[in-house]
C-alpha positions in Angstrom: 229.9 54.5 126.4 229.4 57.7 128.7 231.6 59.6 126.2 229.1 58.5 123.4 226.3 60.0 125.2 228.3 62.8 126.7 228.8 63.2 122.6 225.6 62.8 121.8 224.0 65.3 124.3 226.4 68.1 123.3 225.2 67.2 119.4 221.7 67.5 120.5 222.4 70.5 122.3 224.4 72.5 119.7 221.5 71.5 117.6 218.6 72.6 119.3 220.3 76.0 119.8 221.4 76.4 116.2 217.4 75.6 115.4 216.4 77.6 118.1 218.3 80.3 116.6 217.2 80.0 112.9 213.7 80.3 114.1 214.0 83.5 115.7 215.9 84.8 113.0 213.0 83.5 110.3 210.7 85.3 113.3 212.3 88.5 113.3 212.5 88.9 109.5 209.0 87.8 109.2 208.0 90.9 111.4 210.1 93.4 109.2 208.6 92.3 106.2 205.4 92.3 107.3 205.8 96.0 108.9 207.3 96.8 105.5 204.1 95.8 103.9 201.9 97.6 106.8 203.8 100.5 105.7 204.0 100.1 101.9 199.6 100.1 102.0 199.5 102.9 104.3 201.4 104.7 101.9 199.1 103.6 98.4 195.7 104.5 100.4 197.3 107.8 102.1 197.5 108.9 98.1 194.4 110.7 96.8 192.6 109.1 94.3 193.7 109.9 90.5 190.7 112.8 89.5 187.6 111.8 87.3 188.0 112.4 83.7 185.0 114.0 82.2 183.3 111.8 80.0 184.3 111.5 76.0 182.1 114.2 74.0 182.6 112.9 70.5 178.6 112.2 70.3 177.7 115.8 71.9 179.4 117.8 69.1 177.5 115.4 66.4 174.2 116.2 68.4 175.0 120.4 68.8 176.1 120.3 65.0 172.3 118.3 64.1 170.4 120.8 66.3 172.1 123.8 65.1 171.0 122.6 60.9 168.0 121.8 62.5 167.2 125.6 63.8 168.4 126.3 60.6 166.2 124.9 58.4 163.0 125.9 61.5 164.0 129.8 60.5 164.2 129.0 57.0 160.3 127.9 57.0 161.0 124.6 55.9 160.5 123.0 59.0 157.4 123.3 60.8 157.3 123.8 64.7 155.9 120.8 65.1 158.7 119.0 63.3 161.7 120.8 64.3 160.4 119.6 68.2 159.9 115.6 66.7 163.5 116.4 65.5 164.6 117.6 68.4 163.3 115.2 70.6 164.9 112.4 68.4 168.3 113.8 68.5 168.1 114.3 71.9 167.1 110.7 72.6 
């Protein structure tokens, strides 16, 4: 019987160092990852930010091209002044 718990302590033993172990191991790892990540979002939000495209001017060119045919047909005469700015003010929105 002594040897059996003799056995049996050096199990329990052996055991709770191997656990012991794996836990502060798993500890360890869990740090360098986490420092890894630390590091990785320092790095993103260090970057500048990508630079603000100008807005899309498809609709501008329509609108210069409407107000240019509009002065156009004001110095022709056939537009009166007080059309051409109802015209104007339209296009313009």
């Amino acid at each position: 019987m002594p040897r059996l718990l003799g056995a049996m302590a050096r199990t329990a033993v052996i055991a709770g160092t191997a656990q012991a172990t794996a836990n502060a191991v798993n500890r360890r790892q869990a740090e360098k990852n986490m420092s890894a990540v630390a590091q990785a979002e320092q790095q993103v939000y260090a970057q500048p930010a990508p630079p603000v495209q100008a807005a899309p001017t498809e609709g501008m060119d329509d609108k210069l091209a409407q107000l240019e045919r509009l002065g156009q047909l004001k110095a022709q005469g056939i537009l009166s002044e007080e059309e051409f700015a109802h015209q104007k003010a339209a296009i313009l929105g």
